[in-house]
C-alpha positions in Angstrom: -47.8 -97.5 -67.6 -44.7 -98.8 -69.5 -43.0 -101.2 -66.5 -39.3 -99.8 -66.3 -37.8 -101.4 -63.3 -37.7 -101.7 -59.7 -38.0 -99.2 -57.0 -35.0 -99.5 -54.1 -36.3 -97.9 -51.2 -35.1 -96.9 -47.9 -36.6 -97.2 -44.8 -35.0 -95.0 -41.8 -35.5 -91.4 -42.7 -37.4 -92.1 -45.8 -40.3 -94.2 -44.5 -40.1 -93.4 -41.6 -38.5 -92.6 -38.4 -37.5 -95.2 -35.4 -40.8 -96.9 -36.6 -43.1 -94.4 -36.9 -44.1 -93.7 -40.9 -43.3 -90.4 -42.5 -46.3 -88.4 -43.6 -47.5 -89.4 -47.4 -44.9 -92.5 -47.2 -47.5 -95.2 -47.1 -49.7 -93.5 -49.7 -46.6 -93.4 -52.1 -45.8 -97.0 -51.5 -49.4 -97.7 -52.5 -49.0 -95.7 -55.6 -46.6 -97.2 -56.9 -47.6 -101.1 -56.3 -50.9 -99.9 -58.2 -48.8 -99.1 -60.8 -47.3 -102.5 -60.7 -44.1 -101.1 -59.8 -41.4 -103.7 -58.3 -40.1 -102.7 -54.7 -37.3 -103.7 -52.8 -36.9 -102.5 -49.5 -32.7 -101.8 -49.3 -31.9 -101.0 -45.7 -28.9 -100.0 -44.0 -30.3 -101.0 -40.8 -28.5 -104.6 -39.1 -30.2 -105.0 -36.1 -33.8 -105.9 -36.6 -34.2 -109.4 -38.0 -36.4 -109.9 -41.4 -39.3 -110.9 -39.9 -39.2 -107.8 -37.5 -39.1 -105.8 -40.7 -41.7 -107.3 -41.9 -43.7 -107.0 -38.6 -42.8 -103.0 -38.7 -44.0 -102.2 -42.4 -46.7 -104.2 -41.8 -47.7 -102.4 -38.9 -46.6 -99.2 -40.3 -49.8 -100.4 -42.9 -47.1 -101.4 -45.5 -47.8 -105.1 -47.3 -44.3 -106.6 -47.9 -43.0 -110.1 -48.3 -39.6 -111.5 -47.0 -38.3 -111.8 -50.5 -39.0 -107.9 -50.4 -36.4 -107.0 -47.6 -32.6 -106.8 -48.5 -30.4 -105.1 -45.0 -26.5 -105.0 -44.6 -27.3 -107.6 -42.1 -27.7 -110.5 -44.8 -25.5 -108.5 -47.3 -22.3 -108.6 -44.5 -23.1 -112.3 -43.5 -23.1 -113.3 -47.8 -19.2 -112.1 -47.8 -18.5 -115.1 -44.5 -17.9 -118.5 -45.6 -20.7 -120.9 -45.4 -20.2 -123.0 -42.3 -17.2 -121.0 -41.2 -16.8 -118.8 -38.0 -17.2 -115.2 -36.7 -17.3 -113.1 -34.1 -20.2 -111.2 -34.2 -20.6 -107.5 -32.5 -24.0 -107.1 -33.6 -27.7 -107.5 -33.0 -30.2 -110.1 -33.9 -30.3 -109.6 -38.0 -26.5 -110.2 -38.3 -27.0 -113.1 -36.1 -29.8 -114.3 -38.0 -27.9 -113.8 -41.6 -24.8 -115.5 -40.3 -27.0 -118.8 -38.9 -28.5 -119.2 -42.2 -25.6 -119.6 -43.3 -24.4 -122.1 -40.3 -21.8 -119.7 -38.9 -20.6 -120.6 -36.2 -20.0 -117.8 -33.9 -17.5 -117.1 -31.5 -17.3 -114.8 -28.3 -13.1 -114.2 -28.9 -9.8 -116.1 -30.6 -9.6 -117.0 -34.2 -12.2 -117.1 -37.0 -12.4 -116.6 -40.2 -14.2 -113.0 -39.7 -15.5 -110.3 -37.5 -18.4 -108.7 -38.6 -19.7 -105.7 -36.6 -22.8 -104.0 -36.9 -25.7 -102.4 -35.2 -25.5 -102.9 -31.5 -26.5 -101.2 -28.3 -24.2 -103.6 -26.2 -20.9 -102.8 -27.5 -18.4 -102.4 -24.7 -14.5 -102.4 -24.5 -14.4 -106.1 -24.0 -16.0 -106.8 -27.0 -13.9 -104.0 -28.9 -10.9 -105.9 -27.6 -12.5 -109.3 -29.1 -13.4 -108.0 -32.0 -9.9 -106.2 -33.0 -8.2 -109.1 -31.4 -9.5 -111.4 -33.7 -9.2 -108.8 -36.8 -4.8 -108.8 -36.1 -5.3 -112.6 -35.3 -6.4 -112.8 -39.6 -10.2 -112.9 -39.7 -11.8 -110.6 -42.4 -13.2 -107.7 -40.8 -16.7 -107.1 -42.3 -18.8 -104.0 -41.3 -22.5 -103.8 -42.3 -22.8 -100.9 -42.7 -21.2 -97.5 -42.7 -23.2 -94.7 -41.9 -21.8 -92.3 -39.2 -25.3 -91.4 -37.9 -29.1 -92.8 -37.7 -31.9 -90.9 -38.2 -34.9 -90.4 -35.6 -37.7 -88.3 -34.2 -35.2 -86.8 -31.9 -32.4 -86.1 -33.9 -28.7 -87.9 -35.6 -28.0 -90.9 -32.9 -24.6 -92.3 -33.6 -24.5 -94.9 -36.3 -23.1 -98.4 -37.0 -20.0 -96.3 -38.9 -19.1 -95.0 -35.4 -18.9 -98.6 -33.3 -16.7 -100.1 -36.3 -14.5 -97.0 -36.8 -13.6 -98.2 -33.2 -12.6 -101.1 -34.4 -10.4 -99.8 -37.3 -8.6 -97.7 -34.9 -8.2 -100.7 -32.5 -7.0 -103.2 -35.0 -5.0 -100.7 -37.1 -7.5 -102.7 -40.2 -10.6 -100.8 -42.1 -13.3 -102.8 -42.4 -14.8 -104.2 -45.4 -18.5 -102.3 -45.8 -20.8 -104.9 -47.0 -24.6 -102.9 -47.2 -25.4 -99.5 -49.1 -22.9 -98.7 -51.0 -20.8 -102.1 -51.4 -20.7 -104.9 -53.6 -22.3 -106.9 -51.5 -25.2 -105.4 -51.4 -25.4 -104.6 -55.0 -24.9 -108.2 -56.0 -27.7 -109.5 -53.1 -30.2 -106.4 -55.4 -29.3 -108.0 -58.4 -30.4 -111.2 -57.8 -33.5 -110.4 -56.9 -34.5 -107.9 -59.8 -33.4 -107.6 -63.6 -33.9 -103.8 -63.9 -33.9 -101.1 -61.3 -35.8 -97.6 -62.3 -34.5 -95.6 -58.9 -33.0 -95.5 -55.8 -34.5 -93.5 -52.8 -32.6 -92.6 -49.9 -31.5 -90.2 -47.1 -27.8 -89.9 -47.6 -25.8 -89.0 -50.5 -22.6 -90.8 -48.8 -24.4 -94.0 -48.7 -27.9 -94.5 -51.1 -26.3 -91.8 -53.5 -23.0 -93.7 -53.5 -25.2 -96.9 -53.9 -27.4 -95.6 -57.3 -24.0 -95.2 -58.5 -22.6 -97.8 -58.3 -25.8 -99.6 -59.8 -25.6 -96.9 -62.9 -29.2 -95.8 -61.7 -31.0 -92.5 -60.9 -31.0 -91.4 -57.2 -33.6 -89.3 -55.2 -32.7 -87.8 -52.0 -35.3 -87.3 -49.6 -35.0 -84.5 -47.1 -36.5 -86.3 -44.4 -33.4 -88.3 -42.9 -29.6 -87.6 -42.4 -29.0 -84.7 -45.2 -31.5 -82.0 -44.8 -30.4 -80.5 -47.7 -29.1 -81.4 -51.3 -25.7 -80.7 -52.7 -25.5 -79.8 -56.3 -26.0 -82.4 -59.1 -28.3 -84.2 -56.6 -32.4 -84.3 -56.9 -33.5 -83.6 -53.5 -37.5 -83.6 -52.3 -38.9 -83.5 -49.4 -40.0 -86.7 -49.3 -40.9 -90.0 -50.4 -44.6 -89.4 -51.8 -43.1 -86.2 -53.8 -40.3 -88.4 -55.2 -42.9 -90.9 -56.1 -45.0 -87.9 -58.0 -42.2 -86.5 -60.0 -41.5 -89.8 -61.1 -44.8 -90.3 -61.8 -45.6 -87.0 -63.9 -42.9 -87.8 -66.0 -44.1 -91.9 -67.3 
């Protein structure tokens, strides 16, 4: 098969759900590394930290390597100064991105940014913090935008609802660094030369992101949007995206 790029795949609502992998998704992923197909795993997802990723594809029965795994988490904390500071509202992954690049973070008062993301925790106190900080003059970075999050049970509310809190606190919008910002188009492109499609859940967000890359999208109707506008290639999952694609080379 003629090599013709990189695959950019999702992982909630594409392969799989709160950890548990979609039927056919692991198969597909198989597929196309036999066919010596490039994969990057472009996530959305800012809580879990890489190696937890890692830990979850591989006991999902998906091989992957660090260099792999792209999330808004390392996307959001690329857009802070090296060895500035933040205040973080977030889990471990934004935590982890912003210590690699020895952030120093902050509970409250000024720093350079706020960067909210993924978090179970978040509470008026640290809504107060974190718009605080965002009137005091620190960028305000989001990781993420997505209004919802995909599971076995249904739509649980998303990063894009804790930091539209935070908009409407500090009167600021946020700075969206993952899927579909420049952030995380710059972090894709230095890890691959040529991308042959993105697959995602959400038009909003992974369709926005193909986009802006200039690349072919596939929506999978196993996430967020259950169903595909018009214009838009929708499937019903991963492995079928992975077999058009296929039938076509």
């Amino acid at each position: 098969m003629t090599q013709h790029g990189a695959w950019l795949i999702d992982l909630d609502g594409v392969v799989w759900l709160s950890g548990h992998p979609i039927e056919g998704s692991v198969d597909a992923l198989e597929q196309l590394r036999t066919n010596k197909v490039p994969l990057l795993f472009v996530t959305n997802n800012s809580a879990p930290t890489t190696e937890q990723l890692l830990h979850r594809l591989d006991r999902a029965g998906i091989k992957a390597t660090e260099y792999e795994v792209l999330t808004a988490a390392q996307a959001a904390a690329s857009l802070v100064p090296e060895c500035g500071s933040a205040v973080c509202i977030a889990d471990g992954g934004v935590r982890e991105a912003l210590e690699h690049r020895k952030v120093t973070l902050v509970d409250e008062g000024h720093a350079d940014a706020v960067v909210v993301g993924w978090t179970t925790t978040f509470s008026y106190d640290t809504l107060a913090a974190a718009s605080s900080a965002v009137r005091r003059g620190a960028t305000f970075i989001g990781t993420n935008p997505d209004p919802t999050h995909p599971t076995p049970a249904g739509l649980m509310p998303g990063t894009g609802a804790i930091i539209a809190a935070v908009e409407v606190a500090s009167g600021t919008p946020a700075i969206y660094a993952g899927k579909p910002g420049f952030a995380m188009a710059q972090l894709v492109h230095e890890r691959v030369d040529q991308i042959a499609m993105v697959v995602g859940d959400q038009v909003a967000t992974d369709g926005a992101f193909a986009k802006r890359l200039g690349v072919p999208f596939s929506l999978v109707l196993s996430g967020v949007d259950r169903h595909a506008p018009e214009g838009v290639l929708g499937v019903s999952c991963l492995q079928e995206a992975v077999s058009k694609w296929m039938e076509q080379q």
